[in-house]
C-alpha positions as CSV (number, residue, x, y, z in Angstrom):
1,X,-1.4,-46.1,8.2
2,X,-2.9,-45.6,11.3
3,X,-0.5,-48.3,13.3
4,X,2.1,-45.9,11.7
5,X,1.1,-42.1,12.2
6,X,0.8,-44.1,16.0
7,X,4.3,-45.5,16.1
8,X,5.5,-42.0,14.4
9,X,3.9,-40.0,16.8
10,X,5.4,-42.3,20.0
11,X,9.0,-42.4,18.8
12,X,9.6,-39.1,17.0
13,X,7.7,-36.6,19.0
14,X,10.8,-35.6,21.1
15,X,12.8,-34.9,17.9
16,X,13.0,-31.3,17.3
17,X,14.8,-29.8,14.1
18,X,13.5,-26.7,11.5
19,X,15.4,-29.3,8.9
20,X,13.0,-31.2,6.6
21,X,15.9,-33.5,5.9
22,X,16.8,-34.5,9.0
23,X,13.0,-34.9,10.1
24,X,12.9,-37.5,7.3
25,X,16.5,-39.0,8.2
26,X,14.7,-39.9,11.9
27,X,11.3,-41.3,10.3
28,X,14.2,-43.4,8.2
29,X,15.8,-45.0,11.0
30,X,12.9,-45.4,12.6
31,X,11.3,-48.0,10.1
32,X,15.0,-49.7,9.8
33,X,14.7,-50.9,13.0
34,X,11.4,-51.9,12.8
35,X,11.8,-53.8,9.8
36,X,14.6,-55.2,12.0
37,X,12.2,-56.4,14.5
38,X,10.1,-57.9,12.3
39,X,12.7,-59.2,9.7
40,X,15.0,-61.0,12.1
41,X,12.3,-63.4,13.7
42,X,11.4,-64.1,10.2
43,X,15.3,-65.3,9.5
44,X,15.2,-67.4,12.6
45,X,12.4,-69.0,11.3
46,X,13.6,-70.1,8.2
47,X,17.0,-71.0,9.5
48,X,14.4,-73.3,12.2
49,X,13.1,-74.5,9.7
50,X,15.0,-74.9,6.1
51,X,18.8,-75.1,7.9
52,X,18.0,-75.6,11.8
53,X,22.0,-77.3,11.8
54,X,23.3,-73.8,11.6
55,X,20.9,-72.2,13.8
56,X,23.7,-72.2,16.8
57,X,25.9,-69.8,15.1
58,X,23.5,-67.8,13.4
59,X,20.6,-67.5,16.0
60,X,23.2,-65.5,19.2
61,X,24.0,-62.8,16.3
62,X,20.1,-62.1,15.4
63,X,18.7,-62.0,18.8
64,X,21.4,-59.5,20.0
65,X,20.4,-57.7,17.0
66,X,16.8,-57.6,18.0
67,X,18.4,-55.9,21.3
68,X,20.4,-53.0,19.4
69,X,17.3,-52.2,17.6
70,X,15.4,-51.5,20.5
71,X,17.8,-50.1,22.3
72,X,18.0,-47.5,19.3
73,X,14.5,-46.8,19.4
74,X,14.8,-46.0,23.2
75,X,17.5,-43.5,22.2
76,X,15.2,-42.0,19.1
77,X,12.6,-41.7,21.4
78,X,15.0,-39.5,23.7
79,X,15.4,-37.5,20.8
80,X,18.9,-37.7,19.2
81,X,18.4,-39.9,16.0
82,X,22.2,-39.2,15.1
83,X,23.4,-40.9,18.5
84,X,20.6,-43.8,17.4
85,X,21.9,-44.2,14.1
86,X,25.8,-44.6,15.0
87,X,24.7,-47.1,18.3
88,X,22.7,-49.1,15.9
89,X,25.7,-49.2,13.4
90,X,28.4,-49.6,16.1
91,X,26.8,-52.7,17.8
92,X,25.6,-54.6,14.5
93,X,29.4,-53.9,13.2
94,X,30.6,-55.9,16.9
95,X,27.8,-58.2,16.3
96,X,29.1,-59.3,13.2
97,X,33.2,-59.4,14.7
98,X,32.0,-61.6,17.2
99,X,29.9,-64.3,15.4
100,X,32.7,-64.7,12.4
101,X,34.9,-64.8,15.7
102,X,33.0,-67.2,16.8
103,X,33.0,-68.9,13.9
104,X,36.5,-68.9,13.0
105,X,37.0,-71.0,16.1
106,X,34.6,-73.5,15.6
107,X,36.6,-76.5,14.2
108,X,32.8,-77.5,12.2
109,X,32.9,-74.1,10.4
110,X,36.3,-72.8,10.4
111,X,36.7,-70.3,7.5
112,X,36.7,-66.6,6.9
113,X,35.1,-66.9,3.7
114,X,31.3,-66.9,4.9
115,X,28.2,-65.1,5.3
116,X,28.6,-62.7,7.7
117,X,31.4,-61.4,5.5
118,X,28.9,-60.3,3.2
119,X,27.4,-58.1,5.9
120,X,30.5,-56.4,6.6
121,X,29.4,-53.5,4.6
122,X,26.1,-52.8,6.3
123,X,27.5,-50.8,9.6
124,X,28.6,-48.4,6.8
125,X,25.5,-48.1,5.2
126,X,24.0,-47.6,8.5
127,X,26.3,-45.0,9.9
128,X,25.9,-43.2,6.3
129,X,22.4,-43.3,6.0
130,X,21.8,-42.4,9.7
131,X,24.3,-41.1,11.5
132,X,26.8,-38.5,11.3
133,X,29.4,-38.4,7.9
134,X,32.6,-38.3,10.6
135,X,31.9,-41.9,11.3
136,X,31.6,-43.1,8.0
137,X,35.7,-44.1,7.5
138,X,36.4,-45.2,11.5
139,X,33.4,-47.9,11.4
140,X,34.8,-49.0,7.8
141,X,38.3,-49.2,9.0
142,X,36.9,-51.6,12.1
143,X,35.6,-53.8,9.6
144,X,38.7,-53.9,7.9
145,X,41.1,-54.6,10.6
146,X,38.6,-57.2,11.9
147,X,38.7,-58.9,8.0
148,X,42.7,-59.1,8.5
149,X,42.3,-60.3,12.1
150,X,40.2,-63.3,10.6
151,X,43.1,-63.9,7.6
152,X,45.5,-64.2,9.7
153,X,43.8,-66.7,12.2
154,X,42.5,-68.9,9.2
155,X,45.9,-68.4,7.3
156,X,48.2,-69.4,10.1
157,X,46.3,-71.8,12.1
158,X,46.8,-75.4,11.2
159,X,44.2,-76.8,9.5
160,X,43.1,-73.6,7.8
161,X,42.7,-73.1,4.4
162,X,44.9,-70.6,3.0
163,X,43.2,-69.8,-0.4
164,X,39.5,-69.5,1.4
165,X,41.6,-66.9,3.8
166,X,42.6,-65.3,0.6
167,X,39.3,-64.8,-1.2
168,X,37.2,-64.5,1.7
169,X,39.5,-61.4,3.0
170,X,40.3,-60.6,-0.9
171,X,36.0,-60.1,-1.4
172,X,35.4,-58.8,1.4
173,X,38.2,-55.9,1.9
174,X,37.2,-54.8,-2.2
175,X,33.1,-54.8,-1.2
176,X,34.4,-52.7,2.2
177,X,36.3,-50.6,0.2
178,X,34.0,-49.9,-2.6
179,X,30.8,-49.6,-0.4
180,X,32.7,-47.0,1.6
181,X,34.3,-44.8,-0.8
182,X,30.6,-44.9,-2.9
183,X,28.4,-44.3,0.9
184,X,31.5,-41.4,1.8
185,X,31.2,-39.5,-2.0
186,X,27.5,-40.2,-1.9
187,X,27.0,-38.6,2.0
188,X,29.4,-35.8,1.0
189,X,27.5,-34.5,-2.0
190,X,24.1,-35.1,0.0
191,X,25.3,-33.0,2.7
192,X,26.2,-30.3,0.4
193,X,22.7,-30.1,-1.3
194,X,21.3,-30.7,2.5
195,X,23.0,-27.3,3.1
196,X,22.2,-25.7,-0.2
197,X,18.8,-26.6,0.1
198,X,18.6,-25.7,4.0
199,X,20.1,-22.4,3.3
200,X,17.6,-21.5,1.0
201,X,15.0,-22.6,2.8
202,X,15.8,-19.9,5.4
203,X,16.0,-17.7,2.6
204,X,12.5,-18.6,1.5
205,X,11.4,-18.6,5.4
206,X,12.0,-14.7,5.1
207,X,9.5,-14.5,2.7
208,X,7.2,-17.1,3.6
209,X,7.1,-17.4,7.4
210,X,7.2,-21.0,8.9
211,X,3.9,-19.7,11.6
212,X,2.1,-19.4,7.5
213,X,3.4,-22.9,6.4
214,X,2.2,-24.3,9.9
215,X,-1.7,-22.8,9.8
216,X,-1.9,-24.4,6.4
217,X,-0.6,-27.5,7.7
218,X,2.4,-27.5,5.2
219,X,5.9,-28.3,6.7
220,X,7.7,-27.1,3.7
221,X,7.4,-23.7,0.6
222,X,7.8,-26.4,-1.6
223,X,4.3,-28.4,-0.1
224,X,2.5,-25.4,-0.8
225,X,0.2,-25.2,-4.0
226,X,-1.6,-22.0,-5.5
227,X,-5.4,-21.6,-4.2
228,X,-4.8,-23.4,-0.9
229,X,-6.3,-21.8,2.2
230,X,-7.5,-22.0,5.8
231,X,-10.1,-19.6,8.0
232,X,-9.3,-19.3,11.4
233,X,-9.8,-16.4,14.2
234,X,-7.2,-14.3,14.5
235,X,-6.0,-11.1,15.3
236,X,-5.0,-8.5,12.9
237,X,-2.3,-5.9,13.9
238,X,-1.9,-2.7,11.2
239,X,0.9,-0.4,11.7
240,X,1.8,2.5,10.1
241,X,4.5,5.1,10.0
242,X,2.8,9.0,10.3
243,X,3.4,11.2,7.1
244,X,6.0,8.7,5.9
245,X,5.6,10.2,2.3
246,X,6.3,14.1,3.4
247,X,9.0,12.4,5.4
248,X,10.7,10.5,2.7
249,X,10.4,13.6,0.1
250,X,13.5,15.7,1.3
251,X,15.4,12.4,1.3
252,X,17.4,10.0,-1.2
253,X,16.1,6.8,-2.1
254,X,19.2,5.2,-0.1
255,X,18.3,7.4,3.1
256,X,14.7,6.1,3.0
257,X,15.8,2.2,2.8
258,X,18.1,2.6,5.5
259,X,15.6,4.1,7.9
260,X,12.6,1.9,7.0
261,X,14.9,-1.2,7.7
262,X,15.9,0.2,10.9
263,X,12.4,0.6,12.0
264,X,11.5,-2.2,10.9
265,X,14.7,-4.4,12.6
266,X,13.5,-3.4,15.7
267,X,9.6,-4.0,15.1
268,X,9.7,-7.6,13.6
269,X,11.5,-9.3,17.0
270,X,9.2,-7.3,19.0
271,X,6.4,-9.3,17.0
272,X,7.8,-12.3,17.2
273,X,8.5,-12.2,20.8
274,X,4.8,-12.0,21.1
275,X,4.1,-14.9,19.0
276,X,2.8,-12.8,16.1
277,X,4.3,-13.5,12.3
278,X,4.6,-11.0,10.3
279,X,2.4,-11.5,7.2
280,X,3.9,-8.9,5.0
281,X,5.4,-5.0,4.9
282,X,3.0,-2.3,3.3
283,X,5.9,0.0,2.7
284,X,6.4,1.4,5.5
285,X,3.7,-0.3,7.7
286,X,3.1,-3.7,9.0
287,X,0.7,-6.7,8.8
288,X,1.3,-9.0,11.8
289,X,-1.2,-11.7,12.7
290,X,-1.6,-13.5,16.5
291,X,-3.8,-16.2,17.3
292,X,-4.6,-15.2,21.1
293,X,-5.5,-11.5,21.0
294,X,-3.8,-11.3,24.5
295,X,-0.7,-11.5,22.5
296,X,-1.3,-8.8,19.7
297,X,-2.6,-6.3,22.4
298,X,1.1,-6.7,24.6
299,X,2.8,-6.9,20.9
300,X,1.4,-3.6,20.2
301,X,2.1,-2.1,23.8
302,X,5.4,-3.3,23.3
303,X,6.0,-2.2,19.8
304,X,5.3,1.7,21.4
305,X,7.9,0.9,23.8
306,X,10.6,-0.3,21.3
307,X,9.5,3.0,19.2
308,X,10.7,5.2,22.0
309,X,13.9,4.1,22.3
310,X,14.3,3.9,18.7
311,X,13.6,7.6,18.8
312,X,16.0,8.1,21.3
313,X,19.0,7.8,18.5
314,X,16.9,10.0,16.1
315,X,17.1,14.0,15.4
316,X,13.1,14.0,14.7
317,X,11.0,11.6,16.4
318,X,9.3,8.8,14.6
319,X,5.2,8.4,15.0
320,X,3.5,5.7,14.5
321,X,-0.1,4.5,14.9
322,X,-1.1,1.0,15.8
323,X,-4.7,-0.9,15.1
324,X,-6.2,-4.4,16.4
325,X,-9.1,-6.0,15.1
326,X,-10.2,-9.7,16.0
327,X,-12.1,-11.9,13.7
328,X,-12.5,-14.6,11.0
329,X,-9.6,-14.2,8.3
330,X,-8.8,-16.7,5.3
331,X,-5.2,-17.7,5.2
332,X,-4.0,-18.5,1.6
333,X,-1.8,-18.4,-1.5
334,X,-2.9,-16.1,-4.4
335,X,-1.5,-15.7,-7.9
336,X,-0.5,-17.4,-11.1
337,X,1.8,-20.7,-10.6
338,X,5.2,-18.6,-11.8
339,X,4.2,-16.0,-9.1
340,X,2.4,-16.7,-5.6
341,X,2.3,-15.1,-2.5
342,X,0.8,-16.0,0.6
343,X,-1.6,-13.3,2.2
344,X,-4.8,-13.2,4.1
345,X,-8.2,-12.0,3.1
346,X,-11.4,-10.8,4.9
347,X,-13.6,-7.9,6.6
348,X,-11.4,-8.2,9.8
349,X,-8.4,-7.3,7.6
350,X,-9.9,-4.0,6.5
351,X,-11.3,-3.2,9.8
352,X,-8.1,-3.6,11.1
353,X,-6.7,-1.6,8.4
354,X,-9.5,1.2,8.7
355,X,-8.6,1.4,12.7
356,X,-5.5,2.4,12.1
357,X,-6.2,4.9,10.0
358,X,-8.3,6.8,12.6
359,X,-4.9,7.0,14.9
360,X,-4.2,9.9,12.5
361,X,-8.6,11.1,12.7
362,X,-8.4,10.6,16.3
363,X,-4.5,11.9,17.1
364,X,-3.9,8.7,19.1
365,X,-1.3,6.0,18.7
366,X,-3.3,2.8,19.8
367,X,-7.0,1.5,18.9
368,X,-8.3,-1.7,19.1
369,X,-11.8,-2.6,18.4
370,X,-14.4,-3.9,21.1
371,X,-14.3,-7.4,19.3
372,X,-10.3,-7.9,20.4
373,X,-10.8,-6.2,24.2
374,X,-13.6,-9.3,23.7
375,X,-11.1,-11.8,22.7
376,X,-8.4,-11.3,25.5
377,X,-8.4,-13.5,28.4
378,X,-6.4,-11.1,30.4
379,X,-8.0,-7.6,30.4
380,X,-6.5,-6.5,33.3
381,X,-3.4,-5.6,30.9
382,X,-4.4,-2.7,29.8
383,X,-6.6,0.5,30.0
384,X,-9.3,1.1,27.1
385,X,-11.6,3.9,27.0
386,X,-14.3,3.9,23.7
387,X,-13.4,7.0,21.4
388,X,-15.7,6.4,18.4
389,X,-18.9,4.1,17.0
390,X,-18.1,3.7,12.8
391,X,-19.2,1.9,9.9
392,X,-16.6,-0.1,8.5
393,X,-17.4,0.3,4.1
394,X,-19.2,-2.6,2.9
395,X,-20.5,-3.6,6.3
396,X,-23.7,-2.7,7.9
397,X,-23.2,-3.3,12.4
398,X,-21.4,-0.8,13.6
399,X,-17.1,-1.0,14.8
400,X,-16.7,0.0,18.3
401,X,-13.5,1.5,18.7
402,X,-11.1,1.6,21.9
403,X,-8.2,3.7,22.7
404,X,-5.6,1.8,24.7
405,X,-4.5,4.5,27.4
406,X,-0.7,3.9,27.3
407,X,2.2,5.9,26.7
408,X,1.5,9.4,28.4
409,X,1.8,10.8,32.0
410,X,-0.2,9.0,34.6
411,X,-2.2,12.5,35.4
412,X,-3.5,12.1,31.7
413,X,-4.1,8.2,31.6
414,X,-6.0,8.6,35.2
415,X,-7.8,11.8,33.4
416,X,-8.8,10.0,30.2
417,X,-10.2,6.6,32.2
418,X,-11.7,8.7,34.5
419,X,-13.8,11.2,31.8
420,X,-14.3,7.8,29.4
421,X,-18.1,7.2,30.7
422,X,-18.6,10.9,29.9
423,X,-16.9,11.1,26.5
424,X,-18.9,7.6,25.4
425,X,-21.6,9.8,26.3
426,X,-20.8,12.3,23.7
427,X,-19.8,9.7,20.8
428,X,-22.9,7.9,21.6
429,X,-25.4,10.9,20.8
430,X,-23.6,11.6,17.3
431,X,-23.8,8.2,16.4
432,X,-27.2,8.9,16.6
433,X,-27.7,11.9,14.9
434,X,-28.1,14.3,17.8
435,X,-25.4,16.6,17.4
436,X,-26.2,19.1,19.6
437,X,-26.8,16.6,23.0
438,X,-23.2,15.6,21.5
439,X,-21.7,19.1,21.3
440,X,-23.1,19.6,24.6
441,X,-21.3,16.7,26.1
442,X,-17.4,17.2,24.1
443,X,-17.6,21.2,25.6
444,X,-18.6,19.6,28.9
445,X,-15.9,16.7,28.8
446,X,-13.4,19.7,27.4
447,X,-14.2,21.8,30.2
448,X,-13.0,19.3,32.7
449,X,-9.8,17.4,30.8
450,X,-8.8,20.5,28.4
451,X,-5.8,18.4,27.3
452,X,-7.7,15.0,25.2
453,X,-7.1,15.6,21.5
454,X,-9.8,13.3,20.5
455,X,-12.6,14.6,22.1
456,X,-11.5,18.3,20.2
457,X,-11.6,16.0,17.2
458,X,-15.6,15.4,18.1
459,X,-16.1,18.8,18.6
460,X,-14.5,20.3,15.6
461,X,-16.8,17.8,13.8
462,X,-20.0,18.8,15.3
463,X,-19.2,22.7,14.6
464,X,-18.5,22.0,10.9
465,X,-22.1,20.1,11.0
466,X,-23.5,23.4,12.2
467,X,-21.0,26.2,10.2
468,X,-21.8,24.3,6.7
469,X,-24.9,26.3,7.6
470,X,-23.5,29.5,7.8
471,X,-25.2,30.5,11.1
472,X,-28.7,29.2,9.7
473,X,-29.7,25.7,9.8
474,X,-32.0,24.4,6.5
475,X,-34.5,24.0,9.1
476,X,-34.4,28.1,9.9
477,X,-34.3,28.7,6.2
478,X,-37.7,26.9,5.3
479,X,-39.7,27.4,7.9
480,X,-40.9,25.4,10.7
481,X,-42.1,21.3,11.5
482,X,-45.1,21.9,9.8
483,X,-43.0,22.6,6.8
484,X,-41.2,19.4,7.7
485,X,-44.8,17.7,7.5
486,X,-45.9,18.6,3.9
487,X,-42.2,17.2,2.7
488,X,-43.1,14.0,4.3
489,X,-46.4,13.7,3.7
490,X,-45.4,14.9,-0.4
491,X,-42.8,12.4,0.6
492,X,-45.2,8.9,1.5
493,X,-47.2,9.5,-1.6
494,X,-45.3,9.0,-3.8
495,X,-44.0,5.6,-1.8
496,X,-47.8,4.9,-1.7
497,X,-47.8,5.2,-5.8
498,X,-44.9,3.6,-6.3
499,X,-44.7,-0.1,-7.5
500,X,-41.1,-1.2,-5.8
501,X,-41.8,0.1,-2.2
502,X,-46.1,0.4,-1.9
503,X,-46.0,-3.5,-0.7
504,X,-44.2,-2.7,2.3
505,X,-46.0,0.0,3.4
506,X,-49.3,-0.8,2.9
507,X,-49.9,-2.5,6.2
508,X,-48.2,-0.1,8.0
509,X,-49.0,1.7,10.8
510,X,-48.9,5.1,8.7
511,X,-49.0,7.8,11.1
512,X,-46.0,6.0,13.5
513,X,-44.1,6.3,10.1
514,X,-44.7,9.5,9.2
515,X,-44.4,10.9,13.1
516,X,-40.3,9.0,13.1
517,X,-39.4,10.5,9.1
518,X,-40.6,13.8,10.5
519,X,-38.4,14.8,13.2
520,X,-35.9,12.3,11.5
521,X,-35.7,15.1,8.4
522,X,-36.3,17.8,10.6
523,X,-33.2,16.6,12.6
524,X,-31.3,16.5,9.5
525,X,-32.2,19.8,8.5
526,X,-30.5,21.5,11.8
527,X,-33.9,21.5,13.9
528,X,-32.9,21.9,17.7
529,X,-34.6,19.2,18.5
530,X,-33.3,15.4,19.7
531,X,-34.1,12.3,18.2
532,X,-33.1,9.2,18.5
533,X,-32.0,7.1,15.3
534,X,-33.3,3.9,17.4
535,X,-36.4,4.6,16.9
536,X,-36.8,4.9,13.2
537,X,-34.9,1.6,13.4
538,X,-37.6,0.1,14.9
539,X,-39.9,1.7,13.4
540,X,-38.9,0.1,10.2
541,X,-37.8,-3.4,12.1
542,X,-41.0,-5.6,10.3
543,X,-40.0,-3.8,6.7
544,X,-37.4,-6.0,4.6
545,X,-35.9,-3.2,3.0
546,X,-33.2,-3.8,0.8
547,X,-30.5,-1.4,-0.5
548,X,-32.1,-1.2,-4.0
549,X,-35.1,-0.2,-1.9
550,X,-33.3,2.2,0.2
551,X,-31.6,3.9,-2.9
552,X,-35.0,4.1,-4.8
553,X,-36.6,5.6,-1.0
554,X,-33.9,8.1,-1.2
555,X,-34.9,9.1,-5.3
556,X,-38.1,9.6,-4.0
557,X,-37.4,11.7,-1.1
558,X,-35.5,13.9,-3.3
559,X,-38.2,13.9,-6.0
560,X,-40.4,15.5,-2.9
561,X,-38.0,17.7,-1.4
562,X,-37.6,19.5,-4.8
563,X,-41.2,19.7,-5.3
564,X,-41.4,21.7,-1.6
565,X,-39.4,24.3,-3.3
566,X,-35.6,23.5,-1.5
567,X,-32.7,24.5,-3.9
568,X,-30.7,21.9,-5.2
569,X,-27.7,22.7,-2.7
570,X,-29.9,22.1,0.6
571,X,-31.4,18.9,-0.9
572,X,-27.8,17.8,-1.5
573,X,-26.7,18.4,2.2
574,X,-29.6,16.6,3.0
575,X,-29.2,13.6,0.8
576,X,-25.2,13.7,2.0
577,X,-26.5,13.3,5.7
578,X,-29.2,10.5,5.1
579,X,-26.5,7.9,3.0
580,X,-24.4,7.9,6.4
581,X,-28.1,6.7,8.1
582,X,-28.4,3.5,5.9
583,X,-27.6,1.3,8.6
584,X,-30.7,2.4,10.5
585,X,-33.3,2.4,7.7
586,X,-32.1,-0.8,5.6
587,X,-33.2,-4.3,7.1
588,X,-30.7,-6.3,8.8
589,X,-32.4,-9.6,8.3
């Protein structure tokens, strides 16, 4: 096997065809002649040593024979296996005139009723199995007028026998005749389901694409069995057509087809161009995978482009919104073995899927995460400025979102690269809970570029932290730290008595604990005051709390916070704001 994946690999490798027949047609031709090579000596011998007095006549015939095959294999190796295939049938048909030539003339062995009249059909078998069907009839024609050549030397020279003329051309012209019509009704009908098959193949290639069948190491839909998979690191590309469904309502069902295909005609050879597949449509959006996250990035850029001049022909210009994220994905086939469909699975899926969903949040048309900026080799490509720091559902380290700064005036892309450090700024402090250092920096940032969208998006945010007060914070309504203190310290002893979370605190360092939950409630309550989250993560580093820990934490805060005396609606708020927080307080370990 390994002598053969060697010899397959040296001969074949320049042969280049999407057909799984004709792929197998070359690896066909390409053990004929090496069973030539091997078979022929074999023949030589045993005529050496079983018949060594016909050697003379038989031995020219089989070395030239030896020749043709590897002068076919130079020619497969070149990469035309129908041009090898019609050479090797061509020269083994001349091989076989010239030695019953030959041996018509010999006075020793002067017949045409021999064996190389038996072989007359094999240049046909050849040139059907491996070369093209157009050559089928000319090569069996050759033999035939070569056949009548030999009767009528045998017949009319003196000596010759006239009935061996007559049975030797007699059996040979019927075998010629049958073997050709059989080999020419066989090829035809082969060629027909070779086309059938071929044709649907590219019909199933629309479905399944052939980039799919190639990471799972299949060449073929039919190679492909239910429950097969592969992970690999890839990039995933979400797209997404903006307020397709209030789009689509005050049109036909026929109007919405036509204008989904067309946006979609011109976004799948902008993929592919990029050496992305498209893994499947989403209704109107689109899941398109790359292996080099240079490629999805320029894919994406050049999706934007394509968009505009698709807009160009349109009344109402089309929006879309475009997100990358780079990762580990499993590539597989799900379902039931009547129904399969290949698709890929994994958290780098759904973050790709949740960036694109904050082009809408964020009124941007391009994100990427900092994982795929990571990835490229070439970041000199684009522009990328961070807009947001989220937690992905399900997952506890934080997604880093980029914008990709394309598509707008060069005044605004020099503004928004330019004010990125600034705005990072601002994201950063509400990430960690200080909305009012964050506030601070949006109106700053605003003050100077006026124009970004997204950073009004932050602000808008951090006022509705402050207006679901009503113009007075929780912290206002109940008093002062001190207040904040009792809660906590009402808080810890009930941890203390409790039989799920008193191991961990035991050895604690008490005071540190209760300093960080403090200001950390205190900050949640509306206090003016900054804190950073950072440190109640590290305050709680050498704790392996769990989530069944931190939800059992949280019943007991609010067990305490009622006991203070807060109304139900304020403990809520508070209890709202501390789930988005379980990243900092639950263990990573």
């Amino acid at each position: 096997m390994k002598i053969w994946n060697s010899l397959h690999s040296y001969f074949l490798k320049n042969i280049v065809t999407s057909s799984y027949v004709l792929s197998r047609r070359a690896e066909g031709l390409l053990r004929f002649n090496l069973v030539l090579l091997i078979g022929i000596p074999c023949f030589l011998l045993a005529y050496l040593i079983f018949i060594p007095h016909r050697l003379p006549v038989a031995a020219p015939p089989m070395l030239i024979g030896i020749l043709t095959a590897s002068v076919s294999l130079v020619i497969l190796r070149r990469g035309n296996s129908f041009a090898a295939g019609q050479f090797l049938a061509a020269s083994i048909a001349l091989i076989l005139i010239a030695a019953q030539f030959l041996k018509v003339l010999d006075p020793d062995f002067k017949t045409s009723f021999s064996s190389f009249l038996y072989l007359f059909p094999v240049p046909v078998l050849i040139v059907a199995l491996f070369g093209r069907l157009s050559w089928i009839i000319p090569i069996a024609l050759l033999m035939m007028l070569a056949d009548g050549l030999f009767f009528a030397l045998v017949y009319t020279s003196p000596g010759g026998n006239p009935i061996t003329a007559q049975v030797g051309l007699a059996s040979s012209v019927i075998a010629l005749i049958l073997s050709t019509a059989l080999l020419y009704l066989l090829r035809t009908i082969v060629d027909g389901a070779i086309t059938r098959v071929e044709a649907l193949n590219l019909s199933l290639s629309r479905f399944v694409p052939a980039e799919f069948l190639r990471l799972l190491n299949r060449r073929s839909v039919e190679e492909i069995a239910l429950g097969e998979s592969r992970e690999a690191t890839m990039s995933v590309l979400f797209s997404d057509i903006r307020d397709f469904t209030s789009l689509a309502e005050g049109n036909t069902p026929e109007t919405n087809f036509k204008f989904i295909n067309d946006y979609l005609k011109r976004m799948g050879p902008v993929i592919r161009d990029h050496d992305g597949f498209i893994d499947k449509y989403i209704g109107d959006g689109i899941l398109a995978l790359f292996e080099r996250a240079d490629d999805a990035v320029r894919a994406g850029l050049a999706m934007l482009v394509e968009l505009d001049a698709f807009n160009q022909d349109r009344p109402e210009p089309t929006e879309i919104g475009i997100g990358i994220h780079t990762g580990r994905i499993m590539l597989g086939t799900i379902g039931e073995e009547l129904r399969m469909e290949n698709t890929v699975i994994g958290d780098t899926v759904n973050s790709a899927s949740r960036i694109e969903a904050l082009t809408k949040a964020y009124r941007t048309r391009f994100l990427v995460s900092r994982d795929t900026l990571q990835a490229m080799q070439d970041r000199s490509i684009v522009q990328a400025r961070l807009i947001d720091i989220t937690l992905v559902k399900g997952k506890r380290k934080p997604l880093y979102i980029h914008e990709i700064v394309c598509g707008e005036s060069e005044d605004v892309m020099k503004a928004k690269i330019e004010g990125g450090p600034l705005l990072e700024k601002g994201v950063t402090a509400v990430r960690s809970g200080d909305y009012i250092e964050g506030k601070n920096l949006f109106e700053e940032y605003l003050g100077k570029y006026p124009f970004d969208r997204t950073a009004k998006v932050h602000l808008q945010r951090c006022a509705r932290v402050f207006n679901q007060f009503k113009g007075k914070s929780i912290f206002e309504k109940y008093g002062d730290i001190s207040t904040v203190a009792n809660l906590v310290e009402i808080f810890y002893e009930k941890i203390l008595r409790d039989d799920l979370l008193s191991d961990f605190f035991t050895h604690s360092n008490m005071t540190r604990l209760k300093g960080h939950q403090t200001r950390f409630i205190a900050m949640l309550m509306g206090a003016p005051i900054r804190f950073d989250t950072r440190a109640l993560e590290y305050a709680h580093a050498h704790l392996p709390i769990t989530p069944l820990h931190f939800k059992r934490v949280g019943t007991l805060l609010e067990s305490a916070l009622a006991e203070g005396g807060m109304e139900t609606e304020d403990i809520d708020s508070i209890m709202s704001r501390i789930a988005s927080f379980e990243r900092v307080i639950v263990s990573r370990n």
